[in-house]
N, C-alpha and C positions, 0 to 999 in steps of 0.2 A: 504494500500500500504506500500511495506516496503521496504528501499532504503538504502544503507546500506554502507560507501564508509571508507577506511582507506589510510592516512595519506600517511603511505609506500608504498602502490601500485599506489600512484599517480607521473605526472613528474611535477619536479618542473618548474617555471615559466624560462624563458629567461632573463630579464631584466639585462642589465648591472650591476645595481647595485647591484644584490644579490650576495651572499658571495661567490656560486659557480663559478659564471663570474668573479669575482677579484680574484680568486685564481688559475682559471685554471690554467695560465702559469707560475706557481711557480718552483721553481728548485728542491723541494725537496717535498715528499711525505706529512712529518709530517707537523700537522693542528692540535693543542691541547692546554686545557690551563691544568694545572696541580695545587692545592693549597696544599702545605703541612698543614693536619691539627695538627697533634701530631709529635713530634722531641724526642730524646730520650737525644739526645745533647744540648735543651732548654727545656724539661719540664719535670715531674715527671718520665715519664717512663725510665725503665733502658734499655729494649731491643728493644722497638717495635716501628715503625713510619708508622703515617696512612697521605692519601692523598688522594683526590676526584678530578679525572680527568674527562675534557669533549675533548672527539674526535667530529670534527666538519665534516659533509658531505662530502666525497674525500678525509677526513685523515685517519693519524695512529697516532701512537706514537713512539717515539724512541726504537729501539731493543734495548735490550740489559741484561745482565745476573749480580749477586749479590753473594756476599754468603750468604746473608741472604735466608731464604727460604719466601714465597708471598702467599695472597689471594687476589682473584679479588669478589667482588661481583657487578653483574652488577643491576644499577640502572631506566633505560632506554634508548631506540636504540636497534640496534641490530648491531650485529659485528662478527666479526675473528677475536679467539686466538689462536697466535704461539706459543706453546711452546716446544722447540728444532724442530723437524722435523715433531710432529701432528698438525694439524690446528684442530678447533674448533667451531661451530657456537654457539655464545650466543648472548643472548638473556634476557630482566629484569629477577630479580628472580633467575640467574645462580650463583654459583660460583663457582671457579675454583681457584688448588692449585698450584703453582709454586715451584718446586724443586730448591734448594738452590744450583746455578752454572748454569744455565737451562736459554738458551736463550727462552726470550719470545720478544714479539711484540704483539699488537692489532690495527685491521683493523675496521673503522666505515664502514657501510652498509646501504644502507637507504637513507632516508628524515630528518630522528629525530637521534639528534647529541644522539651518546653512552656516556653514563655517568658511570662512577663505582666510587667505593670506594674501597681502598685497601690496606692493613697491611701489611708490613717487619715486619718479627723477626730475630735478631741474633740467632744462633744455639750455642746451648750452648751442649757441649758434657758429657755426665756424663755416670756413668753404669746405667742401666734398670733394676732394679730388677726381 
């Protein structure tokens, strides 16, 4: 016999106390913890700043655009990437590039909170040989 069930196609439980019940009636979308792991303004690197964000069930993350240009690689979950006017499904295993000035956003989807990992760099302009 072979029985075979995942995570994501199941509904989660009612009980008051899970995280989706305490957040319903929130006033605002975002649900996210964000850790700066690399700073370029506290540690060795000159350009680049990496961080590993989790979107929780029902969140996003803050919109918003840089000049630096971005990569996302995701971790686990599965989610929506805005970036400017394309949405995106990703999913572990994905990454994706962020154009430097380029509004983005990320939607979690699911059961299993989105995880990624993700580097700014300053654009440094030079000639290209």
């Amino acid at each position: 016999m072979q029985y075979v069930v995942n995570v994501q196609g199941k509904n989660p439980d009612e009980d008051p106390r899970s995280l989706r019940a305490r957040v319903a009636n929130r006033d605002k979308a975002v649900l996210r913890d964000t850790y700066i792991l690399i700073e370029c303004e506290k540690g060795p690197s000159q350009s680049l700043k990496m961080g590993y964000t989790v979107i929780y069930p029902t969140g996003t993350t803050t919109g918003h655009s840089h000049d630096e240009e971005e990569v996302y690689f995701v971790i686990s979950g599965e989610g929506i990437m805005q970036v400017g006017n394309d949405k995106y499904e990703i999913r572990p295993g994905d990454a994706l590039y962020v154009p430097p000035g380029e509004f983005h956003t990320t939607y979690q989807k699911g059961n299993i909170p989105l995880t990624v990992v993700w580097v700014t760099g300053k654009v440094v302009k030079e000639a290209r040989d």
